[in-house]
C-alpha positions in Angstrom: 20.2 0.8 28.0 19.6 4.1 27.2 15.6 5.9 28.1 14.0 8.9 28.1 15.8 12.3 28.2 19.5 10.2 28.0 18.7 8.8 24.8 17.0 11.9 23.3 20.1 13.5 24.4 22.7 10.9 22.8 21.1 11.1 19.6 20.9 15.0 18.9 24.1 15.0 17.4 22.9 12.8 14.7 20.1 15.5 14.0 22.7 18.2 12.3 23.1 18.0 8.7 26.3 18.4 7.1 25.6 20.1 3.9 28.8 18.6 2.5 27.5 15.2 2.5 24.6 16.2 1.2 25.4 17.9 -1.8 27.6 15.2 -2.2 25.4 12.6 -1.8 23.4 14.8 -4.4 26.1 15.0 -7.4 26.6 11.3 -6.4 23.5 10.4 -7.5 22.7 12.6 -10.7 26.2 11.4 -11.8 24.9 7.9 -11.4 21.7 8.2 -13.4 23.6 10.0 -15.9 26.3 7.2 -15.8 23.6 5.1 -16.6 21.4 6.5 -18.4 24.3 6.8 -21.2 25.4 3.2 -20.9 21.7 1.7 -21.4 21.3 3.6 -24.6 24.6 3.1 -26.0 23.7 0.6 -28.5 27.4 -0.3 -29.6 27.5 -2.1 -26.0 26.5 -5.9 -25.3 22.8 -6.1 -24.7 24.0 -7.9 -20.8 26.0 -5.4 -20.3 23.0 -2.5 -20.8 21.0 -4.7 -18.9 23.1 -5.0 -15.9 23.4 -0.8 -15.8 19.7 -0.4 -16.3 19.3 -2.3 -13.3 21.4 0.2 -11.8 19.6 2.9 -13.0 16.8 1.9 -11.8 18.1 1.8 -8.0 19.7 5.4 -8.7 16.1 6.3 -9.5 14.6 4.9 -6.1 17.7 6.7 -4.5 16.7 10.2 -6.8 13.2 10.2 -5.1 14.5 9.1 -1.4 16.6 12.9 -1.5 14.0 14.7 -3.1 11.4 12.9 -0.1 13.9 14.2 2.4 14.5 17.6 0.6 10.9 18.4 0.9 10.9 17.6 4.4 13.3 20.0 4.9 15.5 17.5 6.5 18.3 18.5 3.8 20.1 21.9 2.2 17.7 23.8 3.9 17.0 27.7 2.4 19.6 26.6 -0.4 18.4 28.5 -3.4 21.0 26.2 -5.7 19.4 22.8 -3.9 15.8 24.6 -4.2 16.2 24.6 -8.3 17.9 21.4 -8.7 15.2 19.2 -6.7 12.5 21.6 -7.9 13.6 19.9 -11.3 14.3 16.5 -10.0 10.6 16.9 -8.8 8.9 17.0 -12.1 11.5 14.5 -13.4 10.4 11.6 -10.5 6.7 13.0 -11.4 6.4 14.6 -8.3 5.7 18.1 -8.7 6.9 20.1 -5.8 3.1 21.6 -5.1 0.8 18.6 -5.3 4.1 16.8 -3.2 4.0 19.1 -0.2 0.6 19.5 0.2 -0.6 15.8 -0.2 2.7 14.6 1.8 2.5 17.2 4.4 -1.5 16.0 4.7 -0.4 12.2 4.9 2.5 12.9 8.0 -0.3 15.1 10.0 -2.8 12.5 9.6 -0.4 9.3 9.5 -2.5 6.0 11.3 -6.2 7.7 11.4 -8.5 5.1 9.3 -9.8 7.4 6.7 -11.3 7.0 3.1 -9.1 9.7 1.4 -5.7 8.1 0.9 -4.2 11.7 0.2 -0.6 11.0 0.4 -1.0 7.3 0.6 -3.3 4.6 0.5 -6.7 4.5 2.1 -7.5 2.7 5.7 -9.9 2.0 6.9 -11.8 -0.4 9.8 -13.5 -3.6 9.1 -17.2 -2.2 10.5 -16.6 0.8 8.1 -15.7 -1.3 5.0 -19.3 -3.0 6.0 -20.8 0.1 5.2 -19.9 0.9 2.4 -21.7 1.0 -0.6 -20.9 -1.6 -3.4 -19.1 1.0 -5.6 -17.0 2.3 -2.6 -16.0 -1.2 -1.7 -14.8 -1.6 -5.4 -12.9 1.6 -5.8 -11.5 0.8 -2.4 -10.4 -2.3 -3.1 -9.0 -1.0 -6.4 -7.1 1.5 -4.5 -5.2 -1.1 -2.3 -4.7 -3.9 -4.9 -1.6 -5.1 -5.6 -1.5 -4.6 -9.3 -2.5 -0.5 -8.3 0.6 -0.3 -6.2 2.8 -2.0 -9.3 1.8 -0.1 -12.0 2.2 2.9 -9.7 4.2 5.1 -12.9 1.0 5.0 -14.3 -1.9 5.3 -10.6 0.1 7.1 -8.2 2.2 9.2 -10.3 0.7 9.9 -13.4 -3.0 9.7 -12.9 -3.5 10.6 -9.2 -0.4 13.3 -8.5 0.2 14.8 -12.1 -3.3 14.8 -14.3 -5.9 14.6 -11.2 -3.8 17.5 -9.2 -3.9 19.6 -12.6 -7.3 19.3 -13.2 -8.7 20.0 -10.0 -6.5 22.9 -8.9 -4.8 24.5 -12.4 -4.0 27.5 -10.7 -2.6 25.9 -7.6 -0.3 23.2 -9.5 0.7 24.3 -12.5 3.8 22.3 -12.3 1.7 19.4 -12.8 1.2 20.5 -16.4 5.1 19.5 -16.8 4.8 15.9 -15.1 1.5 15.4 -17.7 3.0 16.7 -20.7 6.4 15.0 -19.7 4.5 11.5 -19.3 2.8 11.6 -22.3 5.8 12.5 -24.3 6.9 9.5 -22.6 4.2 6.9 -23.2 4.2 7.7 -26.9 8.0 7.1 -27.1 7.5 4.2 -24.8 5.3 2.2 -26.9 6.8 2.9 -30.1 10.3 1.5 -28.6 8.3 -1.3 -28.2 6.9 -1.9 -30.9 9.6 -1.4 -33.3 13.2 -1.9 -30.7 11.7 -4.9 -28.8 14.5 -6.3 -26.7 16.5 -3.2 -27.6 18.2 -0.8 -24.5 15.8 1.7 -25.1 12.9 -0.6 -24.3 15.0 -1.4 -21.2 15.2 2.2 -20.4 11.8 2.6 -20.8 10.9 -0.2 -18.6 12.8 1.4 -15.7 10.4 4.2 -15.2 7.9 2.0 -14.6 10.4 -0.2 -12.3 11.4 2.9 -10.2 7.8 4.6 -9.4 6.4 0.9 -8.4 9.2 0.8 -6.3 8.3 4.0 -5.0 4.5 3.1 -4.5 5.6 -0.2 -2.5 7.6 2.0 -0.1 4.4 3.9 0.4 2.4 1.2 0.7 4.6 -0.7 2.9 3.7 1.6 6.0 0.7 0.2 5.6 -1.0 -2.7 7.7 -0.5 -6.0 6.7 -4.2 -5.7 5.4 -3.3 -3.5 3.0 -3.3 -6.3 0.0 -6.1 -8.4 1.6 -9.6 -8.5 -0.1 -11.6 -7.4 2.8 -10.2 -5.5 5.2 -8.9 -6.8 8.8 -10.1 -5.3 12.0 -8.5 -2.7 13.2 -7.7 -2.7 16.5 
C-alpha cells in the first residue's frame, strides 16, 4: 500500500482539470434541467410520465449546485470569464448568490470541526458542557437550528431566509445579489401556492415541489458532515 510522499505523488495527476470535461459536464447538465424542466410542464403528456422526469429534475438540480459548489472553489474553469457568467447566474438560480456563497463557505472550510455557536456556512456545534450553559432561549434556537424539519424545509431556512433575505439585510451594499435570490423566491412562493391551490396534482405543482426537493437535498449534504449528534435533542459530548 501506498503512504506518505508515494501516494501524494500517485494521485497528482488526478488534481489537473480538463476543461473539456468540464464544460461538458456543464452543457450536460443545463441541457438536462432544460430537458426536464419542459417535459414536467408539458401538460399534453401523462401525469406518470411528468412525474418520473420531475424526479429527474430534481437530481439535475442537486447535480446544478454540486458544479456551482466546485466552481466557487475554484476547483473548475478557473479565470473563465464565459464559466464566471454562467455559474454567476446558476448562483442566483440555486439561491446561492455568489457573495453571501464565498464568504460564508470560505468561513465554514477555514473553520471546518471547531465547536462554535455561529453555524456560518453550516450548522452550529457545539460541546455538551457548552450546551449546559446556555441560556434557555439559546438552547431553543439551537436546537431549532439542528432539527430535522430545519434541514428539510431547507428552500425555505438555509436558502431563503438565512443566505438570500438575512445576507441582504445585514450587508445591502456587500450582497446585492441577494436582492435577486429574494425577489426571485417570492415570485416563486406566490406562484407556488397558487399552483396549488388551483392545479393540485397538476405538473406545475410537481415542478414546484422540486425546488423544495432539491435545496433540502442540498441542506442534508451540509448537514451530513455533521456529527451523528447533529439531529439529537441534547447534544453528545464531544470528544
Amino acid at each position: 500500500m501506498r503512504t506518505g510522499k508515494e501516494l501524494i505523488s500517485a494521485s497528482k495527476q488526478f488534481t489537473e482539470e480538463s476543461k473539456l470535461r468540464s464544460w461538458y459536464e456543464v452543457v450536460i447538465t443545463i441541457l438536462g434541467c432544460g430537458l426536464g424542466l419542459y417535459i414536467t410542464l408539458n401538460q399534453q403528456l401523462p401525469l406518470v410520465v411528468r412525474l418520473i422526469f420531475s424526479i429527474m429534475l430534481g437530481l439535475f438540480y442537486v447535480r446544478v449546485f454540486v458544479i456551482y459548489h466546485d466552481f466557487a472553489h475554484r476547483a473548475i474553469l478557473r479565470k473563465d470569464k464565459i464559466a464566471d457568467v454562467i455559474m454567476n447566474a446558476l448562483g442566483l438560480y440555486v439561491l446561492a448568490p455568489k457573495t453571501i456563497w464565498t464568504r460564508s463557505h470560505e468561513h465554514h472550510h477555514n473553520n471546518n470541526s471547531k465547536l462554535t455557536m455561529s453555524g456560518i456556512g453550516s450548522y452550529p456545534t457545539i460541546s455538551k458542557e457548552r450546551f449546559i450553559s446556555l441560556s434557555k432561549g439559546e438552547k431553543r434556537l439551537y436546537l431549532i437550528n439542528r432539527h430535522p424539519l430545519t434541514v428539510i424545509f431547507g428552500y425555505l431556512t438555509l436558502f431563503t431566509y438565512w443566505l438570500n433575505l438575512k445576507s441582504f439585510i445585514q450587508s445591502p451594499k456587500k450582497h446585492v445579489d441577494s436582492a435577486g435570490g429574494v425577489d426571485a423566491t417570492f415570485r416563486d412562493c406566490r406562484k407556488h401556492l397558487v399552483f396549488l391551490w388551483i392545479y393540485f396534482g397538476r405538473a406545475e405543482c410537481i415542478s414546484s415541489f422540486l425546488y423544495y426537493v432539491r435545496n433540502g437535498c442540498v441542506s442534508f449534504l451540509c448537514a451530513a458532515q455533521l456529527p451523528r449528534s447533529a439531529f439529537c435533542r441534547e447534544p453528545r459530548l464531544e470528544v
